[in-house]
C-alpha positions in Angstrom: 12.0 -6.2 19.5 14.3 -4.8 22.5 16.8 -2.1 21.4 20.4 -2.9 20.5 19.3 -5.1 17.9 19.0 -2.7 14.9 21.7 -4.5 13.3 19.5 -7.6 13.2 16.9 -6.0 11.9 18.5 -4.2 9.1 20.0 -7.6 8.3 16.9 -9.1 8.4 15.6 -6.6 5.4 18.7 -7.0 3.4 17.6 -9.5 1.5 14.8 -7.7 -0.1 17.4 -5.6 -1.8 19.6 -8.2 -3.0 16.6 -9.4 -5.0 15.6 -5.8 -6.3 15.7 -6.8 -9.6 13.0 -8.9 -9.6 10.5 -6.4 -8.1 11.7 -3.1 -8.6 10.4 -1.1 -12.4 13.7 -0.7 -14.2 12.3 3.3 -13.6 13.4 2.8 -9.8 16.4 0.4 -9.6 18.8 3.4 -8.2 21.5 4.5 -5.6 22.1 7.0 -3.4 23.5 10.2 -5.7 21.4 9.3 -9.2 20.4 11.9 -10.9 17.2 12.7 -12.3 17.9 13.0 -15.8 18.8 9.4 -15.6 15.9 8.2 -14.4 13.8 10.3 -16.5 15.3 8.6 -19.4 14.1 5.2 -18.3 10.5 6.2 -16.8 7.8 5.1 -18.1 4.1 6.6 -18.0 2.6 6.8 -14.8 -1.6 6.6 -13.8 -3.3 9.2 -12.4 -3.8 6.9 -9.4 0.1 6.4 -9.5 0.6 10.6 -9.5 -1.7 11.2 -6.6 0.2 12.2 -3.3 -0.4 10.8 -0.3 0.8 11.7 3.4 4.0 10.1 4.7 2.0 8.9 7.5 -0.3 7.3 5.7 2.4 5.5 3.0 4.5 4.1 6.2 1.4 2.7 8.0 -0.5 1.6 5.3 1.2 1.0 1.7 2.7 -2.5 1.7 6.7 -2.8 0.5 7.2 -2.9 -3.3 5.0 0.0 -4.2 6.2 3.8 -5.4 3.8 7.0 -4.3 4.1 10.7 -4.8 4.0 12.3 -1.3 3.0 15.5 -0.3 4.8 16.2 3.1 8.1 13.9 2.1 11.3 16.3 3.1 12.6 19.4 4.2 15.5 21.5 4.8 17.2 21.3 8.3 19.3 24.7 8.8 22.6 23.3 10.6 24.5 26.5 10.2 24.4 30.0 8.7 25.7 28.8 5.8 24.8 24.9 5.1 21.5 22.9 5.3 20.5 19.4 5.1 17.8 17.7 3.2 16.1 15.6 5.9 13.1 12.7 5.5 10.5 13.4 7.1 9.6 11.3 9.9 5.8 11.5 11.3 4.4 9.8 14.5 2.7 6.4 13.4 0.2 4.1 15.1 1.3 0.6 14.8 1.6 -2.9 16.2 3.4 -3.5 19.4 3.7 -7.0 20.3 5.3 -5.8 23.7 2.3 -3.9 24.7 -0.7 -6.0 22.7 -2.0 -3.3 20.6 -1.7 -0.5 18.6 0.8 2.4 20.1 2.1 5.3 18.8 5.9 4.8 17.3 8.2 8.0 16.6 10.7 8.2 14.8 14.2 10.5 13.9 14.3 12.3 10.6 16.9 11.0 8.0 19.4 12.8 6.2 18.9 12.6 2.1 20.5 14.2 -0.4 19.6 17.4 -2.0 17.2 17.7 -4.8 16.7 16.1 -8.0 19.0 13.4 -6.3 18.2 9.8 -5.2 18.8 8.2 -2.0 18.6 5.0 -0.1 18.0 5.6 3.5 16.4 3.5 6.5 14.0 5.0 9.3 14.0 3.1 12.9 10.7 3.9 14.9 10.0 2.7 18.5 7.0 2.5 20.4 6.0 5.2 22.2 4.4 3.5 25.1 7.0 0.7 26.4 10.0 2.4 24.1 11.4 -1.7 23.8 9.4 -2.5 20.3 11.1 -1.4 17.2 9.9 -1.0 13.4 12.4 -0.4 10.6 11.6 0.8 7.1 14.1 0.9 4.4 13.2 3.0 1.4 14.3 4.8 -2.0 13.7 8.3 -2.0 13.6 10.8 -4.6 12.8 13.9 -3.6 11.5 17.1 -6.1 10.1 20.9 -5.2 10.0 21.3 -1.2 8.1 18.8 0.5 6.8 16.8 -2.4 8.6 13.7 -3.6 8.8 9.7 -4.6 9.1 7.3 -2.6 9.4 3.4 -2.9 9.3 1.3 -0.3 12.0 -1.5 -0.3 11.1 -3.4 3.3 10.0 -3.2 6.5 10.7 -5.3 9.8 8.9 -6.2 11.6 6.8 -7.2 8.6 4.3 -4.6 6.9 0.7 -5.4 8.4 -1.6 -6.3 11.9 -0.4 -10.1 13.4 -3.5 -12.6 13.2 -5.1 -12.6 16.5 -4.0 -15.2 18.4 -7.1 -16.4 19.6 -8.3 -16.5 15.7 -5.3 -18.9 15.3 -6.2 -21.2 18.2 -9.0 -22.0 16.5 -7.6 -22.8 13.5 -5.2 -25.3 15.5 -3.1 -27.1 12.2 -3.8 -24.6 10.0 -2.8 -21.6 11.6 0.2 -21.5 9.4 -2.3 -21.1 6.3 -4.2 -18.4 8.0 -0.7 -16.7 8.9 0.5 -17.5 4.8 -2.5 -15.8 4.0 -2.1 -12.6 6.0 1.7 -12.8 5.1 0.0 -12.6 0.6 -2.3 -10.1 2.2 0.0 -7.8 3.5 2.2 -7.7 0.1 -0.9 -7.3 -1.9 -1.5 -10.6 -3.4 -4.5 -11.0 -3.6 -5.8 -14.0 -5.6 -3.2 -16.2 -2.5 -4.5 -14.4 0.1 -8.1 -15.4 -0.4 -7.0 -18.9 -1.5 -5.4 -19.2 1.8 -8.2 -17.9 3.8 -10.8 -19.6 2.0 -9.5 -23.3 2.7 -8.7 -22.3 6.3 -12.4 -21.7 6.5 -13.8 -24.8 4.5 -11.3 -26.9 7.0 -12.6 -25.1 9.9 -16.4 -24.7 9.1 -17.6 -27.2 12.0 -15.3 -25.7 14.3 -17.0 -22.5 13.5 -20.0 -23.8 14.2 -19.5 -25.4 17.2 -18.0 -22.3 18.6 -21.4 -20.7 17.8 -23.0 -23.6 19.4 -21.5 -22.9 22.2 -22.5 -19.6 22.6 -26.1 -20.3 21.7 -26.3 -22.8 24.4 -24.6 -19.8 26.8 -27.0 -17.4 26.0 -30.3 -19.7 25.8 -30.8 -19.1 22.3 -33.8 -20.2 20.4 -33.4 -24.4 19.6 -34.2 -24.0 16.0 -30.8 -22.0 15.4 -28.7 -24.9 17.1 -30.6 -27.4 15.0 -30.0 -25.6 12.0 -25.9 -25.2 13.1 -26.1 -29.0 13.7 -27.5 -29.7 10.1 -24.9 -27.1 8.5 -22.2 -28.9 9.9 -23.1 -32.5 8.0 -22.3 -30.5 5.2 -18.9 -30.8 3.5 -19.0 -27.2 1.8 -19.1 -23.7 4.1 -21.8 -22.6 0.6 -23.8 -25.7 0.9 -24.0 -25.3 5.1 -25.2 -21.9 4.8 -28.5 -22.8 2.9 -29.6 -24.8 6.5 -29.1 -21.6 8.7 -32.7 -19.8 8.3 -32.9 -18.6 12.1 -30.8 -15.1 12.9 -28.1 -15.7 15.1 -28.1 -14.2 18.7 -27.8 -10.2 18.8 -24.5 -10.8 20.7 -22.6 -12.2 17.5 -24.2 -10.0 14.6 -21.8 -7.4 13.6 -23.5 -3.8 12.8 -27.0 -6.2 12.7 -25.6 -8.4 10.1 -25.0 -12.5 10.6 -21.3 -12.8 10.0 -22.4 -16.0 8.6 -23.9 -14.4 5.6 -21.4 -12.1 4.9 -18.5 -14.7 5.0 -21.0 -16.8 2.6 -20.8 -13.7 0.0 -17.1 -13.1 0.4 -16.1 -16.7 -0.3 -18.3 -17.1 -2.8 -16.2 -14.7 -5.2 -15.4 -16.7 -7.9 -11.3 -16.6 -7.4 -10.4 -17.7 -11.1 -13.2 -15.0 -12.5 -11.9 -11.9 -10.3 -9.0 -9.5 -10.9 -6.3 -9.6 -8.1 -7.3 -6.7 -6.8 -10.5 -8.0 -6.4 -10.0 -11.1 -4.3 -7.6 -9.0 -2.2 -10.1 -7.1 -1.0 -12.5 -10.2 -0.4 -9.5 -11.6 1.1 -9.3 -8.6 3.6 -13.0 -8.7 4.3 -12.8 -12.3 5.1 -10.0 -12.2 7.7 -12.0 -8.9 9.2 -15.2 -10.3 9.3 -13.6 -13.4 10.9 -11.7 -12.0 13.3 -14.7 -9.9 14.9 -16.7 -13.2 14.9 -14.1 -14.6 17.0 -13.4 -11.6 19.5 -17.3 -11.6 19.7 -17.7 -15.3 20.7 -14.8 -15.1 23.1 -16.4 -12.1 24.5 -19.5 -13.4 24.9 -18.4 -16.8 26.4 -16.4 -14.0 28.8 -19.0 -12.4 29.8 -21.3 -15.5 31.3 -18.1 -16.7 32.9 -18.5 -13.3 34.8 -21.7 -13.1 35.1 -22.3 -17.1 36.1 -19.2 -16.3 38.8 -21.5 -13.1 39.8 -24.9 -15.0 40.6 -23.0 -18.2 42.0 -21.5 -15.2 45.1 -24.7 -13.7 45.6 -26.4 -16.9 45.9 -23.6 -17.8 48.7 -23.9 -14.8 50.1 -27.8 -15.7 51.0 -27.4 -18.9 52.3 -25.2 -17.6 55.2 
């Protein structure tokens, strides 16, 4: 996102506090200047999960929006004179998505004013990529913040979206039903899990034989044994991804197995979590191991497929090379 368009962006997360209700506990629907004894009045017992601080850092990279932590490092006082301070939000370096740049960069971001202890704020934080300083990440949270630097925080919304874009070459596979694999990284990212893996899981039935014929491919590239082609072949007359597994007995080439495991096998376990016999929490982490495990297949094929491109350009110069 270029800068000059923070306006946008805050618009763009507006919405998610018009709808507050809906998703905020009763314990956290607040505005700037609350105090604390009225939200202690309406709190309601927290876990011991729920008490444990985390870093800042960690809560802006990796908590998705619609979830309240304890933080250990949240505020501090900024001296502006000899006789008057500011309450200021912390605002760590974070490593992020840059669509600009094609990877992850390192985003920094100014501090934000809050008010003073035990009361509540609303405040926004505007990062920007390090790197190409043209890619911009807003966050808009509630902050309540207690004994110097620990605090609550809740995390409204964030633009661009909270998570890691699907890979693009991941979604040229899928051709149709990239939408569904994007759907299913979009439930993902806001911790849904039993959608997520829904999502992903069809994308993969749908897709099986062009899975397969990716691997093919590669086998073919890398003169792999015949018996593990045959077997591909035969999985793909089967209409189930469970069922085609069964006919893949030969190990795939060491080029595609990921830390000496067939990816194969290890989507075969994930989707075979029963989705309607699982806890949410659960199938969101099979969901996040299938779109992993997936994504590295698909890196690994292109890379390999890459790499005899090379290598086939290589040996076709030498061999010029001789004959003059």
């Amino acid at each position: 996102m270029a800068l000059g368009l923070e306006d946008n962006a805050v618009n763009a997360i507006a919405p998610l506090l018009d709808d507050m209700s809906d998703v905020v506990p009763e314990s956290t629907r607040v505005t700037s200047g609350v105090d604390m004894d009225d939200l202690d009045s309406t709190a309601v017992e927290r876990t011991d999960e729920e008490i444990a601080s985390i870093p800042l850092k960690d809560f802006l990279e990796k908590i998705h929006p619609s979830l309240k932590k304890q933080i250990d490092d949240l505020w501090y006082y900024s001296r502006v004179s000899s006789s008057y301070r500011q309450a200021k939000l912390n605002a760590p370096d974070l490593r992020l998505h840059c669509d600009t740049c094609g990877g992850e960069r390192t985003f920094r971001g100014e501090p934000a004013i809050i008010s003073d202890p035990p009361k509540v704020s609303t405040v926004s934080l505007r990062y920007t990529c390090g790197d190409c300083n043209n890619e911009t990440k807003y966050y808009s949270l509630w902050v309540r913040p207690s004994d110097q630097p620990f605090g609550e925080l809740y995390k409204y919304g964030e633009f661009p979206p909270f998570g890691i874009p699907v890979a693009n070459r991941v979604l040229r596979l899928f051709g149709r039903d990239a939408q569904l694999m994007k759907k299913g990284r979009q439930c993902e990212n806001q911790g849904y899990g039993v959608a997520a893996f829904a999502y992903y899981r069809r994308v993969v039935e749908n897709h099986k034989n062009d899975i397969f014929d990716e691997i093919i491919k590669v086998c073919r590239t890398v003169n792999a044994p015949g018996d593990i082609i045959a077997e591909l072949d035969e999985a793909k007359k089967e209409i189930a991804f469970a069922k085609s597994m069964d006919k893949i007995k030969t190990a795939l080439p060491q080029g595609l197995l990921i830390d000496g495991h067939n990816p194969l096998s290890a989507l075969h376990g994930a989707l075979s979590v029963g989705i309607h016999e699982e806890s949410d929490e659960d199938c969101l982490e099979a969901a996040s191991a299938v779109r992993l495990v997936l994504t590295e297949l698909v890196e690994r094929i292109a890379l390999l497929k890459q790499d005899n491109k090379e290598l086939s350009g290589a040996l076709q110069l030498l061999l010029n090379k001789k004959k003059t």
